[in-house]
C-alpha positions in Angstrom: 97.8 119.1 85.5 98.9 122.1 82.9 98.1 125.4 83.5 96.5 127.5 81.5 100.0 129.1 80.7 101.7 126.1 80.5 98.6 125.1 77.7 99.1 128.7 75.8 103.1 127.8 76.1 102.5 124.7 74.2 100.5 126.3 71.3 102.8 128.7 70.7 105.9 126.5 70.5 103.7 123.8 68.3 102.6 127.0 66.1 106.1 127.9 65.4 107.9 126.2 61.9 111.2 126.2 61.1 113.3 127.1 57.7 116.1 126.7 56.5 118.1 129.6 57.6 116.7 127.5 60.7 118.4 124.6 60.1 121.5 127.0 59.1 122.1 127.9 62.4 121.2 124.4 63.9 124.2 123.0 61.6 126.9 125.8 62.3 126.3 125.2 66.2 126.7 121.3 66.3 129.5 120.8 63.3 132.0 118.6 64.3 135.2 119.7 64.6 137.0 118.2 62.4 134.6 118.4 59.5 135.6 120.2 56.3 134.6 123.8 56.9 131.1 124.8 56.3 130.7 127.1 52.8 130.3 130.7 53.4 127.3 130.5 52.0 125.3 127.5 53.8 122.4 129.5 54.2 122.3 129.7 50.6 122.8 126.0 50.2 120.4 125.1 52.4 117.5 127.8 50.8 118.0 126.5 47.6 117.3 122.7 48.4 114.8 123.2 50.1 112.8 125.1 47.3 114.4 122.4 45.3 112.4 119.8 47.1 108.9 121.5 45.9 109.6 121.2 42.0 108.7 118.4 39.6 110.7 117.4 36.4 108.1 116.2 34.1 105.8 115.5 36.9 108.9 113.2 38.7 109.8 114.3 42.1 113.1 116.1 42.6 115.0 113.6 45.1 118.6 114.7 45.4 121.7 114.4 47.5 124.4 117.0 47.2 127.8 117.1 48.5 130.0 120.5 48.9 133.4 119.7 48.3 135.6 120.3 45.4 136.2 117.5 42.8 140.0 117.3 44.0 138.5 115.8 47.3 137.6 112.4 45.2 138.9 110.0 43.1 139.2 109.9 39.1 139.8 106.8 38.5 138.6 104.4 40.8 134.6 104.4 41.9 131.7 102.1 43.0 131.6 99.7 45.1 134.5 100.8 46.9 135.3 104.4 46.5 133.9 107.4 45.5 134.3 108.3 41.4 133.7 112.3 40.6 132.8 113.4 37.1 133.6 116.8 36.6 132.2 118.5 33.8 134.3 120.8 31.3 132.2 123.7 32.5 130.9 124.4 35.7 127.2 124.8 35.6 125.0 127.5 38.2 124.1 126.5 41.3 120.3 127.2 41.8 117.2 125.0 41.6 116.2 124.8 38.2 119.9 123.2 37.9 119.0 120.4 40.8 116.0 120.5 39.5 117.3 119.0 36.1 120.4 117.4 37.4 118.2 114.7 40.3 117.0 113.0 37.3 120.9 111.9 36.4 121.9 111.8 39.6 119.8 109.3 41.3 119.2 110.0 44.9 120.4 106.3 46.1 123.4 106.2 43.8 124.9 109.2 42.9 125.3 113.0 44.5 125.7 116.4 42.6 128.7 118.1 43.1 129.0 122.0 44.3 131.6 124.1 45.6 132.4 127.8 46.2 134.5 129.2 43.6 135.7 133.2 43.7 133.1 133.6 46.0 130.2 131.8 44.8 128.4 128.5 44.6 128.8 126.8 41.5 128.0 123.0 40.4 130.5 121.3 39.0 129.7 117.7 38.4 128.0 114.5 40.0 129.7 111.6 42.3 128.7 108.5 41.7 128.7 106.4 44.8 126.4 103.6 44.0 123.7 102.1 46.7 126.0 100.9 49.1 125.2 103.3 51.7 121.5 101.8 51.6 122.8 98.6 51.8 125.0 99.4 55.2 121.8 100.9 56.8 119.7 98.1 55.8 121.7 96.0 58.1 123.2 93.8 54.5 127.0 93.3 55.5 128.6 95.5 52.9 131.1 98.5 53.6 130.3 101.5 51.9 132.5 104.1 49.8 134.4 106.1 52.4 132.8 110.2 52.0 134.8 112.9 53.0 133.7 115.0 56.2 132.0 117.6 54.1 128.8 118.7 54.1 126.1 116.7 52.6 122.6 117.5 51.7 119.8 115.2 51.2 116.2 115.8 50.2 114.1 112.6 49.8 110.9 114.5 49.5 109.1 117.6 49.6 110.2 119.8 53.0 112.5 117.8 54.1 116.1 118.6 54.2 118.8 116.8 56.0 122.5 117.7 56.6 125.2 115.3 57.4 129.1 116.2 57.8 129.8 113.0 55.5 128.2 109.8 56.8 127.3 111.8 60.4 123.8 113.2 60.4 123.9 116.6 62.0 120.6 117.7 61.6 117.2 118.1 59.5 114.5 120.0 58.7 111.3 117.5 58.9 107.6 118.8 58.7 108.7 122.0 59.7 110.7 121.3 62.3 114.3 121.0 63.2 115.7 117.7 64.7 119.1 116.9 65.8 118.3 114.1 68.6 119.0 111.1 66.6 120.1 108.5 67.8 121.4 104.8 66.9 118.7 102.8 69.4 120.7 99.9 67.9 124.1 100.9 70.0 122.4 101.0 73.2 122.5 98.4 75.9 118.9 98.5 77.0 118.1 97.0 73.8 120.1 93.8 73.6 119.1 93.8 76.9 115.2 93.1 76.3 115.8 89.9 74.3 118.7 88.0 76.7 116.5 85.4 77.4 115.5 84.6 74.0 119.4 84.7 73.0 119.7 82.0 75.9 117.0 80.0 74.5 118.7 80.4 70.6 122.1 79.1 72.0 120.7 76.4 74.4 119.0 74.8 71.2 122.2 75.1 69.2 123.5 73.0 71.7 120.6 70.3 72.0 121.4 69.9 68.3 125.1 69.3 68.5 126.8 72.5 68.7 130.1 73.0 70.8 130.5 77.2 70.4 130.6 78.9 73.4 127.7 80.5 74.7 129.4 84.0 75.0 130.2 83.7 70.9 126.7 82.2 69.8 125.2 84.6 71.9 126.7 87.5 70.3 126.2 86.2 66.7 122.6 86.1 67.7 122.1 88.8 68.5 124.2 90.4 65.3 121.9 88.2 63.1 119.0 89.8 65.2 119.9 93.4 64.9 120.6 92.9 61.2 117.0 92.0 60.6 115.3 94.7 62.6 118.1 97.3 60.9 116.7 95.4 57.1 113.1 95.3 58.4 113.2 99.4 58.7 115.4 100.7 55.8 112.9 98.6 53.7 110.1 100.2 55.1 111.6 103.8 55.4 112.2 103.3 51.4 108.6 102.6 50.8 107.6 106.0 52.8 104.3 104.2 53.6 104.6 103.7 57.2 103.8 101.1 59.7 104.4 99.6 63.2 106.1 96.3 64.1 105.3 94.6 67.3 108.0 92.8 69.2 105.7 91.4 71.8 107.1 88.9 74.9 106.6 85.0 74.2 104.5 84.5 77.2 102.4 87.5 76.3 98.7 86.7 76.0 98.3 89.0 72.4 94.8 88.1 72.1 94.1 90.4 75.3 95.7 93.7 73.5 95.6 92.9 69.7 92.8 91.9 66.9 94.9 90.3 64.1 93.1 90.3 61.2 95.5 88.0 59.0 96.5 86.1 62.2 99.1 83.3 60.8 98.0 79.5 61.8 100.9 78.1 64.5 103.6 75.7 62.5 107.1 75.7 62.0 106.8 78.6 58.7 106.1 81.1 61.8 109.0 80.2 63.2 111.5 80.4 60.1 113.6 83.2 61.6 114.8 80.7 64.4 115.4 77.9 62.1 117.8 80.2 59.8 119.8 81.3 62.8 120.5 78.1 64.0 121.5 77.1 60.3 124.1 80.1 60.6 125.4 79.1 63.9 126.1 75.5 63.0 127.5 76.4 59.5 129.7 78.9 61.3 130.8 76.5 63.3 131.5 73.9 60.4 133.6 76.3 58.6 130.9 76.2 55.5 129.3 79.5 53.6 126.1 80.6 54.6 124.9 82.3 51.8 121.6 80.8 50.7 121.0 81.5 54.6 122.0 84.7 54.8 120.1 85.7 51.2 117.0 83.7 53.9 117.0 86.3 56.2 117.6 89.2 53.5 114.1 88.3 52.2 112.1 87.1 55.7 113.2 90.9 56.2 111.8 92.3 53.4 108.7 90.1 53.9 107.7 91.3 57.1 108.4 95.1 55.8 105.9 94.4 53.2 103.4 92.9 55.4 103.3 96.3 57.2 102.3 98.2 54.3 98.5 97.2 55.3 96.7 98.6 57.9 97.6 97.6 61.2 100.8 96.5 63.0 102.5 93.6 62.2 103.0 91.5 65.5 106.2 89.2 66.3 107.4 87.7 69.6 110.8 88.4 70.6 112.0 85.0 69.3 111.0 86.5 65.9 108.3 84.5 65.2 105.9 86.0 63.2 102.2 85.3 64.2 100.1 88.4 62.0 99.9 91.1 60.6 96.8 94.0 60.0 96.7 93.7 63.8 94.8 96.9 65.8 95.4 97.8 68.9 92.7 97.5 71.3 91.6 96.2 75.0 91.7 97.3 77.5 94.8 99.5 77.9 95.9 102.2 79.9 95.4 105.7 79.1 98.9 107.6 78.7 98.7 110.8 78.6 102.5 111.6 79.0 105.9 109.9 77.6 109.3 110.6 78.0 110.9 111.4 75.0 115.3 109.6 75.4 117.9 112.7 74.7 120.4 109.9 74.7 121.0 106.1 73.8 120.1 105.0 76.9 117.4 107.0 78.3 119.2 108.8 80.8 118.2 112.0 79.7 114.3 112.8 79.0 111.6 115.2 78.2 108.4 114.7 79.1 106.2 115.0 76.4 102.1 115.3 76.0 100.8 112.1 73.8 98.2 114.5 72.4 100.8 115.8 70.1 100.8 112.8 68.0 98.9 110.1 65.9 96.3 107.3 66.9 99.4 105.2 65.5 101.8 106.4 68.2 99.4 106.6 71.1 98.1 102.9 70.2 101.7 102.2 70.7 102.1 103.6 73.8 99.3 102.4 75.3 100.5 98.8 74.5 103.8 99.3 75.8 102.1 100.9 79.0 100.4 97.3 79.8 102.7 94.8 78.7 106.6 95.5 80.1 109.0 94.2 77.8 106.9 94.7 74.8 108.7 96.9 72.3 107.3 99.0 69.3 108.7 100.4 66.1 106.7 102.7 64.8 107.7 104.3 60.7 105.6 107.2 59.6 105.5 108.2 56.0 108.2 110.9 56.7 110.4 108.0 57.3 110.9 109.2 61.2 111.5 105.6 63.1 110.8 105.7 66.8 111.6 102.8 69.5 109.1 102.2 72.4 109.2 100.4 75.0 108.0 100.4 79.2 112.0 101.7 80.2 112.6 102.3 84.0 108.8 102.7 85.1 107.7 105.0 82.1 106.4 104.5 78.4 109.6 106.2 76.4 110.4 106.3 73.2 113.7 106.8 71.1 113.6 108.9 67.3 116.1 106.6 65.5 118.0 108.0 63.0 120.8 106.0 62.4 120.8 105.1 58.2 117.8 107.8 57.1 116.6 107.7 54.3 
């Protein structure tokens, strides 16, 4: 039980908010080291996207990445999809808000970045990148490569308040609600994760071969589960983009959901739910036959983006671990533990932990926690509007959960 100091403790560090020469100092202690060196004037940087973030141009939102190297650091000739093309203009501009401000509106936020460097000793803007969506596409879990950026520092602001910093593709930190966070981490790289759906890998390859296929289980296994992780990775960069929030429910196939969950557009049983399964066992035996799998692949692209739009209403959207979908608008009710505290992972594989109070969040996130509290091997991915993603799941005896970061948007 918490102390009366140990509650005043707590208020004081939730009362505390962070800025950007905050995130300043956040950024200058965990740069990599062979990033491009930091401008002299990051704090500046930083200050002036951040107010950036607050304006409107003609009641639009400012949205804006930024990138601070110098337009010799990209090509001039070559460009999208592949590379990088800068576009220097014959003058260099200011480097304040009101310039941002004006310049988000050319340079889209998911295809293009503005240009800044420091020139005798102060910030100027010199011009915009263009690097076309790409980079979405990677996070989204779509097999493209992206342009290759150069290990400089990079700004993004996707909405008011919220400023992240990346050296290149590498997210280093971000200022979110106030508050600084560097513990991202790719839940997707882990080995807890595959872990939870081995048995429904088994089951994927062991009908492959009821129906004729001769791969070996190791390979089939493994493109299963790449097919797999490709959806989940498409299911949340969809919803991240739509900044609506939502939870998806991965729930065990011998799980009795009626007990935990009222579905209120619960799907009727047939082989649609199941559609997911069908598709990967339509890659596996094209594969196999040496034929394209596009139309399949374009399949999954869109069952992904289904179920991200199914959890734009109210409620969770509940699969099994085989990926079949049976509802959506589902609450979570019954009766569930009470959790009052959860670790929070400091690395991929939940090694490292803080215990944290539930209090501190939302019914969505304590709903979440409860459920993963009564049913091991249930795992839930929880969006909030900010476009934080977390993973939870029951992991070595206690309800923990991972902030993924991996691709934010």
């Amino acid at each position: 039980m918490l102390t009366l100091v140990d509650d005043l403790r707590e208020t004081l560090r939730e009362a505390v908010r962070a800025y950007p020469r905050d995130l300043g100092r956040r950024v200058r202690a965990l740069w990599p080291a062979d990033g491009v060196p930091l401008p002299r004037a990051l704090d500046t940087v930083l200050d002036t996207a951040f107010h950036a973030s607050f304006l409107r141009e003609e009641e639009r939102p400012v949205t804006f990445r930024l990138v601070a190297a110098p337009a010799s650091a990209f090509s001039g000739h070559d460009g999208p999809p592949d590379a990088l093309l800068a576009l220097p203009f014959r003058e260099v501009r200011p480097f304040d808000e009101h310039e941002l401000r004006r310049l988000s509106q050319a340079a889209k936020y998911h295809r293009a970045l503005v240009g800044i460097a420091e020139v005798d000793g102060r910030l100027v803007t010199w011009g915009v990148v263009q690097s076309g969506p790409r980079w979405i596409a990677s996070a989204e879990g779509q097999r493209v490569k992206e342009p290759p950026m150069p290990r400089a520092l990079v700004v993004r602001v996707a909405r008011p308040g919220h400023v992240a910093v990346s050296c290149g593709s590498e997210l280093v930190a971000e200022l979110r609600g106030g508050a600084l966070t560097d513990f991202m981490l790719d839940v997707f790289a882990s080995r807890w994760l595959p872990a939870l759906f081995e048995t429904q890998r088994a089951e994927v390859v062991s009908a492959h071969r009821d129906g004729g296929g001769s791969s070996e289980a190791e390979a089939a296994a493994e493109l299963t589960r790449l097919i797999s992780q490709k959806m989940v990775k498409r299911v949340v960069g969809t919803m991240r983009a739509a900044h609506h929030g939502g939870t998806i429910l991965l729930m065990p196939p011998t799980c009795t959901a009626e007990r935990y969950l009222h579905t209120k557009y619960e799907l009727a049983d047939g082989e649609a739910r199941r559609h997911f399964r069908r598709l990967v066992l339509g890659i596996l035996a094209a594969r196999e036959a040496k034929v394209a799998t596009t139309d399949l692949e374009e399949a999954l692209y869109e069952l992904g983006h289904l179920i991200a739009a199914l959890a734009d209403v109210d409620g969770a959207v509940v699969l099994t671990k085989r990926f079949e979908l049976l509802g959506f608008g589902a609450e979570i009710a019954g009766n569930l533990p009470d959790v009052r505290e959860v670790r929070r992972a400091l690395d991929i594989e939940g090694e490292a932990y803080e215990v944290e109070r539930v209090d501190r969040v939302g019914t969505r996130h304590r709903s979440a926690f409860r459920l993963c509290a009564a049913v091991p091997g249930a795992i839930a991915v929880v969006v909030s509007q900010d476009t934080s993603v977390r993973f939870v799941t029951l992991h070595r005896g206690a309800v923990t959960y991972w902030d993924h970061g991996a691709g934010d948007l």
